[in-house]
VEXVODREN-250163 format. One record per residue (C-alpha): x, z, y. Coordinates in Angstrom, 1 decimal, always signed. Each point is the difference from the previous one (the first is absolute). Layout:
{X=X	Z=Z	Y=Y}
...
REM end
This chain:
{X=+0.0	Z=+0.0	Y=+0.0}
{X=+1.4	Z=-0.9	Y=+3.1}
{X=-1.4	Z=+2.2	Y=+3.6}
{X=-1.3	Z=-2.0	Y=+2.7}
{X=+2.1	Z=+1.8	Y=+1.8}
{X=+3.2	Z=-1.4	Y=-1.2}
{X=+1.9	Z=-2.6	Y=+1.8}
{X=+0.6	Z=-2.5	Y=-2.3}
{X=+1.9	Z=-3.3	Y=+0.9}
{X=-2.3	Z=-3.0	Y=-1.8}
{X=+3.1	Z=-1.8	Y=-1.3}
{X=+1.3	Z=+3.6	Y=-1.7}
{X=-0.4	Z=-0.9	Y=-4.2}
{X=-1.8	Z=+2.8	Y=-1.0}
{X=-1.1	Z=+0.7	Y=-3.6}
{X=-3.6	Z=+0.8	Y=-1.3}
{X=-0.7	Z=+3.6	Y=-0.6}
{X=+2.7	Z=+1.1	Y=+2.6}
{X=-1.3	Z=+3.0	Y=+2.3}
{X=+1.5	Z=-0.1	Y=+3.3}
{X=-1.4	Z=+3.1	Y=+2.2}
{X=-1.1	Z=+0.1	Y=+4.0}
{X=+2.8	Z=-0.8	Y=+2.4}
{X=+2.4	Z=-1.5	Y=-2.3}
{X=+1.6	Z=-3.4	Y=+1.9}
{X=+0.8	Z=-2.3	Y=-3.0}
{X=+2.3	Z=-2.8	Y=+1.5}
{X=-0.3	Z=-4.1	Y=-0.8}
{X=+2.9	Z=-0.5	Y=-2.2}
{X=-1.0	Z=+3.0	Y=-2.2}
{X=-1.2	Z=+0.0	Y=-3.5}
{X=-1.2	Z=+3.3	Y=-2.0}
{X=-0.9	Z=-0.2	Y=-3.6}
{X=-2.4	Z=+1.1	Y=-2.1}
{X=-1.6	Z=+3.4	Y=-0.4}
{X=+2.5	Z=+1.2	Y=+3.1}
{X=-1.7	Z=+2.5	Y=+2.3}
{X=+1.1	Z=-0.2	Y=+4.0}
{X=-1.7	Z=+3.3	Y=+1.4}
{X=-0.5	Z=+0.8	Y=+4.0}
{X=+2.2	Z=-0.8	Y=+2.7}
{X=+2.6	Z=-2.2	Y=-2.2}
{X=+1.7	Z=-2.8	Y=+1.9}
{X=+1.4	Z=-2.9	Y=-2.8}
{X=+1.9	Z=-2.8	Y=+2.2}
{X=+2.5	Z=-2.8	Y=-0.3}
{X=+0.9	Z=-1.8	Y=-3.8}
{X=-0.8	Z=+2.6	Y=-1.8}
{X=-1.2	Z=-0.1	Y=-3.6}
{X=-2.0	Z=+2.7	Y=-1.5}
{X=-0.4	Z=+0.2	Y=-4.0}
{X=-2.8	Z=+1.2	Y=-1.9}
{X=-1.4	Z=+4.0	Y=-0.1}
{X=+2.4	Z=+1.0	Y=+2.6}
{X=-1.8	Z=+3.2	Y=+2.7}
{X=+1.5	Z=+0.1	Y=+3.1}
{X=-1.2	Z=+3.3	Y=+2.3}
{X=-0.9	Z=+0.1	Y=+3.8}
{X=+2.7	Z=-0.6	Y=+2.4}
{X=+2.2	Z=-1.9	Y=-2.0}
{X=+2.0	Z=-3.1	Y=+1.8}
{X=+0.1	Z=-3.0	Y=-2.3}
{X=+2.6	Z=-2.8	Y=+0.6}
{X=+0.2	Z=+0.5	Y=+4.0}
{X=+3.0	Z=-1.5	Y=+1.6}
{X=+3.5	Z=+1.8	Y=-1.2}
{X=+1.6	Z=+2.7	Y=+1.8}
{X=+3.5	Z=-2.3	Y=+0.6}
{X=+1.0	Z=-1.4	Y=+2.8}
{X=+1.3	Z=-3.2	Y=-1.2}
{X=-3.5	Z=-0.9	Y=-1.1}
{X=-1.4	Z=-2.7	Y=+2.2}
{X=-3.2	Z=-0.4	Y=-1.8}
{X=+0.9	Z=-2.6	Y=-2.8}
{X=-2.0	Z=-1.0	Y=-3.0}
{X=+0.4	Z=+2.9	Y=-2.7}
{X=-1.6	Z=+1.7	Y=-2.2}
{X=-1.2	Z=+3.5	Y=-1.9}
{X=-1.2	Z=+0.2	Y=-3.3}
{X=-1.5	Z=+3.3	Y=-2.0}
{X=-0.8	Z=-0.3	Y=-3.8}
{X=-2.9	Z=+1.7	Y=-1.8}
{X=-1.3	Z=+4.1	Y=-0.4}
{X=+2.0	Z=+0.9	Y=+3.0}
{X=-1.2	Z=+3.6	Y=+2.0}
{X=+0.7	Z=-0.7	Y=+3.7}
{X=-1.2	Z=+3.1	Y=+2.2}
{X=-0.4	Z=+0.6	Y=+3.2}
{X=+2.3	Z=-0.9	Y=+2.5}
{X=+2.1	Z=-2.1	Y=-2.1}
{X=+1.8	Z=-2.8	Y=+1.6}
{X=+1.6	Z=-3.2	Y=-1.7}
{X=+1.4	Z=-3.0	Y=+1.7}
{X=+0.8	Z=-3.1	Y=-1.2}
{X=+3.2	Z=-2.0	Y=-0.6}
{X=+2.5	Z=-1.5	Y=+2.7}
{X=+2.1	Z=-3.1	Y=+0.1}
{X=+3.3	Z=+1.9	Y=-0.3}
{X=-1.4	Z=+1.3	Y=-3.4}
{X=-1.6	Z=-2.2	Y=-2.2}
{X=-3.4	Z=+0.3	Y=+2.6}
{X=-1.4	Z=+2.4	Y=-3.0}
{X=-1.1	Z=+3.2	Y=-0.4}
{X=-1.7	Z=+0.3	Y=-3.9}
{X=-1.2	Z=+3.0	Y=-1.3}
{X=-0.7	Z=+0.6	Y=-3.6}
{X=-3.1	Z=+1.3	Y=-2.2}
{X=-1.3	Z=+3.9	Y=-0.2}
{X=+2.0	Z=+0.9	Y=+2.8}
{X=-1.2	Z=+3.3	Y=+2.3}
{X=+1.1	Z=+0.0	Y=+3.6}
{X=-1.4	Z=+3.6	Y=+1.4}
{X=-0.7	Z=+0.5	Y=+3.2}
{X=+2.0	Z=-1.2	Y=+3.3}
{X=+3.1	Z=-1.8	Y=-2.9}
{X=+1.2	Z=-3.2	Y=+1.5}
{X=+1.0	Z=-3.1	Y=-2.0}
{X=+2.0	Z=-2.1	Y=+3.2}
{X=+1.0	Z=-3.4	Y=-0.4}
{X=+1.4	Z=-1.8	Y=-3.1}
{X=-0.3	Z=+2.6	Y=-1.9}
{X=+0.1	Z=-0.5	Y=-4.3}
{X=-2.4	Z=+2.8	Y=-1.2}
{X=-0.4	Z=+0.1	Y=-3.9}
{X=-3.0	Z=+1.2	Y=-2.6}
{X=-1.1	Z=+3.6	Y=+0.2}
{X=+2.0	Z=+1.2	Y=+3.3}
{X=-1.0	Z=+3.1	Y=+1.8}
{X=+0.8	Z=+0.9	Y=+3.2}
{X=-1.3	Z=+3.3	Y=+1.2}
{X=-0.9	Z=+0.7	Y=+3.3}
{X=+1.6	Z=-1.2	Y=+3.5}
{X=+2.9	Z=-2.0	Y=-2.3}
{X=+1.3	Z=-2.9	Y=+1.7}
{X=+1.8	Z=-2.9	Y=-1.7}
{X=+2.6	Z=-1.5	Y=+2.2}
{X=+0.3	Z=-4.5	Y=+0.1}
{X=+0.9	Z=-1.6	Y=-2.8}
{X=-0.2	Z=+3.0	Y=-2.4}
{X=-0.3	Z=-0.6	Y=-3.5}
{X=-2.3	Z=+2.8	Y=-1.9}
{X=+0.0	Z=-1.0	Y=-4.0}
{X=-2.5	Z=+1.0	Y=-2.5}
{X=-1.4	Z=+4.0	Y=-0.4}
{X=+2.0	Z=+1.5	Y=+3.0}
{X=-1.0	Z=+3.2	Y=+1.4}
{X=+0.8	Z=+1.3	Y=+3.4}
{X=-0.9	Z=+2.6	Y=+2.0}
{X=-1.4	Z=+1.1	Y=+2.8}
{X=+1.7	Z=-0.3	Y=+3.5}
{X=+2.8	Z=-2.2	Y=-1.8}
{X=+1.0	Z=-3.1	Y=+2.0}
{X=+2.2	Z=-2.8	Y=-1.5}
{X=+2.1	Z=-1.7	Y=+2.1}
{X=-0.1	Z=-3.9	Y=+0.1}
{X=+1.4	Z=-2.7	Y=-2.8}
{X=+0.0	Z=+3.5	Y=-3.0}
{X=-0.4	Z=-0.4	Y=-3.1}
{X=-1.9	Z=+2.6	Y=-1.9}
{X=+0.1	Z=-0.9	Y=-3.9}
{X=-2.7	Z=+0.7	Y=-2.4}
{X=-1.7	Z=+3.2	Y=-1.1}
{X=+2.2	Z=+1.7	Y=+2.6}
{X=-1.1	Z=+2.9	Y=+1.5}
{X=+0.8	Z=+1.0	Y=+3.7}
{X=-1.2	Z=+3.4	Y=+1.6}
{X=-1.6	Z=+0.8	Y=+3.1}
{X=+1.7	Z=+0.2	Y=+3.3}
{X=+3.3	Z=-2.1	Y=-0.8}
{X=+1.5	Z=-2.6	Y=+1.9}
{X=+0.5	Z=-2.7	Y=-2.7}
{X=+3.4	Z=-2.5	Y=+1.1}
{X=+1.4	Z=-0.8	Y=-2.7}
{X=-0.8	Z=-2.0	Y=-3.6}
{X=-2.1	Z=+2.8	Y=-2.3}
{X=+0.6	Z=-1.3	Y=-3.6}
{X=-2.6	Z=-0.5	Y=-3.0}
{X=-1.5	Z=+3.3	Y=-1.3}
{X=+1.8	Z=+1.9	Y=+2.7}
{X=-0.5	Z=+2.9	Y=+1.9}
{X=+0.8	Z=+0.9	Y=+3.6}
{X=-1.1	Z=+2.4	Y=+2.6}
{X=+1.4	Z=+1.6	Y=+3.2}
{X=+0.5	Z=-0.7	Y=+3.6}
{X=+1.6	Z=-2.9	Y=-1.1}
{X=-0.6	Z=-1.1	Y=-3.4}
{X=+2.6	Z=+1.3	Y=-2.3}
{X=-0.8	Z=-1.3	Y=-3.7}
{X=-0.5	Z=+3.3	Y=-2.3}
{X=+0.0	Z=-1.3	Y=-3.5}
{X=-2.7	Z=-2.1	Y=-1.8}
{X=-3.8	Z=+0.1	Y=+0.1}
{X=+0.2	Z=+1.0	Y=-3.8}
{X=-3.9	Z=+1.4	Y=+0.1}
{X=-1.2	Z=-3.6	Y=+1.3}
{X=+2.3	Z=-1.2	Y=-2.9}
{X=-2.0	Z=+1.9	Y=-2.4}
{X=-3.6	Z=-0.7	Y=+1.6}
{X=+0.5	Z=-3.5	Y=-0.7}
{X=+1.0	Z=+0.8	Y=-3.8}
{X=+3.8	Z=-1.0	Y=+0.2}
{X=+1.6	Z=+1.4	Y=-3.6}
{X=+2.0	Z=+2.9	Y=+0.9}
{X=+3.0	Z=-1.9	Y=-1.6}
{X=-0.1	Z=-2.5	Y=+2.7}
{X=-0.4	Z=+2.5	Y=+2.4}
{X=+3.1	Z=+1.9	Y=-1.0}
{X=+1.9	Z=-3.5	Y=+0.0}
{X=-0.9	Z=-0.2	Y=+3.5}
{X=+1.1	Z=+3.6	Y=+1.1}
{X=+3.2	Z=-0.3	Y=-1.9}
{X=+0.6	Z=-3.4	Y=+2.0}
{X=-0.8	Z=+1.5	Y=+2.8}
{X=+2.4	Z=+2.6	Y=-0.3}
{X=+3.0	Z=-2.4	Y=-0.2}
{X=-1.7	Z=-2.5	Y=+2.8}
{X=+0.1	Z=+2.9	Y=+2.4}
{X=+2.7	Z=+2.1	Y=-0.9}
{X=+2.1	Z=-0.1	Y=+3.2}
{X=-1.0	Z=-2.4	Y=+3.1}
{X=+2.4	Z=-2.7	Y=-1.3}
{X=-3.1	Z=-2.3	Y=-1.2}
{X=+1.8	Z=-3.1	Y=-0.5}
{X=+2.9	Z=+1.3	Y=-2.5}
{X=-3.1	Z=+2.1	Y=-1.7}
{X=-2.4	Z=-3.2	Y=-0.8}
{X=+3.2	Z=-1.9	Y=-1.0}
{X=+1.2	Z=+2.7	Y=-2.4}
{X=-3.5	Z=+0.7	Y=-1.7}
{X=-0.1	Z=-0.4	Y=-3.8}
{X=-1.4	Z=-3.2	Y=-0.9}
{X=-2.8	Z=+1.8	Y=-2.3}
{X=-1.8	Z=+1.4	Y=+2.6}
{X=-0.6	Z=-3.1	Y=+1.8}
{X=-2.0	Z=-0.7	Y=-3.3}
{X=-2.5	Z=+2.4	Y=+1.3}
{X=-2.5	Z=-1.8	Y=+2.1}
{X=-0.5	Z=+3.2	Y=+2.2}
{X=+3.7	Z=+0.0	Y=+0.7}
{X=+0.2	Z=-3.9	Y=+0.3}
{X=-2.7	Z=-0.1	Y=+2.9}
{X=+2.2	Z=+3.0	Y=+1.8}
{X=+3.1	Z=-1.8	Y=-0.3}
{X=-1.8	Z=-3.2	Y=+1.0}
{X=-1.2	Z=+1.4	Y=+2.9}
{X=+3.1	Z=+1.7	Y=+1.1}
{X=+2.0	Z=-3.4	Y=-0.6}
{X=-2.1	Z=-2.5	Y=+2.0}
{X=+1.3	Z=+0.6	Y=+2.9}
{X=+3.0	Z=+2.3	Y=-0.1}
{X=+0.4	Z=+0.1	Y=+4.3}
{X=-3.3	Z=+1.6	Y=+0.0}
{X=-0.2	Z=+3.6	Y=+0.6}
{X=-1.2	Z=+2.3	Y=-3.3}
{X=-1.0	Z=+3.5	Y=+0.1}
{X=+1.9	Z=+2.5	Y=-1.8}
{X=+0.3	Z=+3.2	Y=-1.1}
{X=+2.8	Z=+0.1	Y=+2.8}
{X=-2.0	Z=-1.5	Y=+3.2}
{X=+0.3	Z=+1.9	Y=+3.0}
REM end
């Protein structure tokens, strides 16, 4: 059911059985999908493609122009997959030129209230950000990360999958797979072992993973570490993703248990 007092741009694509409440501006280049719910007071602008059973809450600011200065308002776009919790306040912008001109979020995502997706930002399946957590440009968030409340990350991070990040930390620097990190900057604590076990991981791999991640992070000497590690662990699929991760780019910055 759509209000008649929503503001609804005639060329916008919108699916049947969509409910869009009063108030809500839906723009022309904007397509929702099916079974999606807009409530009061949502504005949905610019390219932006909505997916199918997504809720987004009052207040939220869908695909408005990017907060960066270089923007000059070129052609780009945002894109948000399917079962995705957006509350109020929320704010997501799209792409711009200088990176890629897209911003794509994932499936079964929660984005609580006042969290802020900016531009370009990669957002995988089953994210949450908890309240007032902003994700800098060009951020990459993979699959089944948690972070806290009051957290910011700062722009171009990488936060690897099913890492965890607590609340009020400053996150600058590379968090790896199945980490942990917390503090007024993020220092990584060890592994998210209980989201390991949540997701039914055999406690043999698991131990794999600690052991490796013992002699990846032994002293602050990264490089010599991942060189040195025994070929067998690399056999592990848990460790190989780590490693993966932490040899993609070797110039980035990584947190460690020794980041100050």
């Amino acid at each position: 059911m759509i209000n008649k007092l929503a503001i609804i741009d005639p060329k916008a694509k919108i699916s049947p059985n969509v409910k869009i409440g009063p108030y809500s501006i839906i723009g022309a280049n904007v397509q929702i999908g099916e079974g999606s719910e807009i409530q009061s007071h949502v504005s949905i602008v610019g390219n932006t493609i909505i997916g199918n059973n997504n809720k987004i809450y009052p207040f939220a600011s869908i695909g408005n122009d990017p907060q960066d200065l270089k923007f000059d308002g070129e052609e780009t776009k945002l894109e948000i997959g399917d079962n995705n919790k957006i509350r109020e306040y929320v704010t997501i912008n799209p792409g711009t030129k200088g990176g890629g001109g897209l911003t794509k979020i994932g499936n079964n995502c929660l984005f609580m209230v006042s969290s802020h997706i900016a531009h370009d930002c990669l957002v995988g399946n089953n994210v949450i950000l908890a309240n007032n957590v902003p994700l800098g440009g060009h951020a990459e968030i993979q699959d089944n990360v948690i972070i806290g409340g009051n957290s910011a990350v700062q722009q171009f991070t990488r936060v690897g999958r099913s890492a965890m990040i607590g609340g009020m930390c400053g996150v600058v620097r590379d968090i790896i797979p199945y980490g942990i990190a917390h503090g007024n900057r993020s220092v990584l604590q060890g592994l998210n072992l209980i989201g390991l076990r949540r997701k039914n991981i055999p406690n043999k791999e698991i131990m794999t993973l600690s052991e490796a991640y013992k002699e990846i992070f032994k002293d602050e000497n990264l490089t010599r570490n991942l060189t040195n590690l025994d070929k067998d662990y690399r056999k592990n699929e848990l460790v190989l993703e780590v490693v993966n991760f932490l040899e993609k780019d070797k110039k980035r910055p990584i947190c460690t248990p020794f980041s100050k």
